[in-house]
C-alpha positions as a Markdown table, in Angstrom:
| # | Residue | x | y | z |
|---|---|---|---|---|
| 1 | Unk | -14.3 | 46.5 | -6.7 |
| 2 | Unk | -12.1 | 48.0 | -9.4 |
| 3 | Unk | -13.7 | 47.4 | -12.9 |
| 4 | Unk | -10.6 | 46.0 | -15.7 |
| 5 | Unk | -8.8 | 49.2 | -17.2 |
| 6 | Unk | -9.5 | 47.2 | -20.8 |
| 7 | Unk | -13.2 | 46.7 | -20.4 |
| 8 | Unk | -15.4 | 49.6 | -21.5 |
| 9 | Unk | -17.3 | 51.5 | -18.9 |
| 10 | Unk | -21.0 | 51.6 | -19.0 |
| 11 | Unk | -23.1 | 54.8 | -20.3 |
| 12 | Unk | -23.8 | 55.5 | -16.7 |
| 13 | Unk | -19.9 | 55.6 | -15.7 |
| 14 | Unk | -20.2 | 58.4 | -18.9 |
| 15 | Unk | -22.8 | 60.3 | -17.3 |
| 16 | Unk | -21.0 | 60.3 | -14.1 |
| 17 | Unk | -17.7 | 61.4 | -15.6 |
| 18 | Unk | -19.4 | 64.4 | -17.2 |
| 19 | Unk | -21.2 | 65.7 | -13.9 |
| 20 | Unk | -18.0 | 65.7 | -12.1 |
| 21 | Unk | -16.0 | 67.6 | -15.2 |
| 22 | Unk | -18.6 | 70.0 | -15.4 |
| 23 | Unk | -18.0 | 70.3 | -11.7 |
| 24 | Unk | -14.4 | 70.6 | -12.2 |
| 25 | Unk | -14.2 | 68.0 | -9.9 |
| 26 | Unk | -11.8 | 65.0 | -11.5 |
| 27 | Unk | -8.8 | 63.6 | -10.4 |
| 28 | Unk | -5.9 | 62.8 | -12.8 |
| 29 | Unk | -6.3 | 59.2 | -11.8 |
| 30 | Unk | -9.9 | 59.6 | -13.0 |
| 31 | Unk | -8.9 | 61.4 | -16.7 |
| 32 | Unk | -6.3 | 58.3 | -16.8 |
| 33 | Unk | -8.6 | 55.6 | -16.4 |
| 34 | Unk | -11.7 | 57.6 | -18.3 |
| 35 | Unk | -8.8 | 57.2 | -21.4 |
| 36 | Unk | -8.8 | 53.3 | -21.4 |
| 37 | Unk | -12.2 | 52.8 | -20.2 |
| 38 | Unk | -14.8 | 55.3 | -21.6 |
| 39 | Unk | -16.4 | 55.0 | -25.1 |
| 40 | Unk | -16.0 | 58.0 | -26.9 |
| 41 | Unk | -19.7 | 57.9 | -28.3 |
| 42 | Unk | -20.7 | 57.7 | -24.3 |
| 43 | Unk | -18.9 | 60.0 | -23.3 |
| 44 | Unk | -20.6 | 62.4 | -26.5 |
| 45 | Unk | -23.8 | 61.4 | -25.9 |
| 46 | Unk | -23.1 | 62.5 | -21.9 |
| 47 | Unk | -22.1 | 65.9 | -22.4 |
| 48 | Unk | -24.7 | 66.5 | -25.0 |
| 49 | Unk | -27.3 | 65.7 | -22.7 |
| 50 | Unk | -25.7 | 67.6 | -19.8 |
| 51 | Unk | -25.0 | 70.1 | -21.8 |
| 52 | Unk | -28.8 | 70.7 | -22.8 |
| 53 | Unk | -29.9 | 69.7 | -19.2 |
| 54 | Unk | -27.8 | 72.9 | -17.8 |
| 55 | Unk | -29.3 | 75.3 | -20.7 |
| 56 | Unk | -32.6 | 74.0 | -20.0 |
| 57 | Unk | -32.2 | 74.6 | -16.0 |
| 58 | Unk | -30.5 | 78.2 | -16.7 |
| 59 | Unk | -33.3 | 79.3 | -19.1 |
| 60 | Unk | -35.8 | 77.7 | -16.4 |
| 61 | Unk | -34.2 | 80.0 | -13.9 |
| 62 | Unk | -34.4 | 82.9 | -15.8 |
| 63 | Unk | -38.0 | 82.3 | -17.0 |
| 64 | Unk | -39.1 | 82.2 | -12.8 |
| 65 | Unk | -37.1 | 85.4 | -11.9 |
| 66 | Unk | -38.7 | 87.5 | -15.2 |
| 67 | Unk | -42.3 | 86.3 | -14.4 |
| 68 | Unk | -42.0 | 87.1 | -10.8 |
């Protein structure tokens, strides 16, 4: 159930299309249709958050191995 390449993509689609980049994990079928569907203030607001999520896991890590 392919969505229409004009209509925007949800925030979800967003957050879903930042995992897998940060993953390195995206086809060029993907980056093609991301271009026609994604809004660009999504797609911002996605790799801010997953971007703080990752600092916040790394300094969470580090935090447990220095108290232990």
């Amino acid at each position: 159930m392919e969505q229409d390449p004009k209509q925007k993509a949800s925030f979800l689609y967003a957050v879903k299309a930042v995992i897998w980049a940060f993953f390195g994990l995206r086809r060029k079928r993907d980056f093609e249709t991301d271009d026609a569907k994604l809004n660009p203030v999504y797609f911002i607001i996605a790799g801010v958050l997953g971007a703080a999520l990752f600092i916040g896991l790394l300094l969470s890590i580090v935090k447990f191995v220095v108290l232990k």
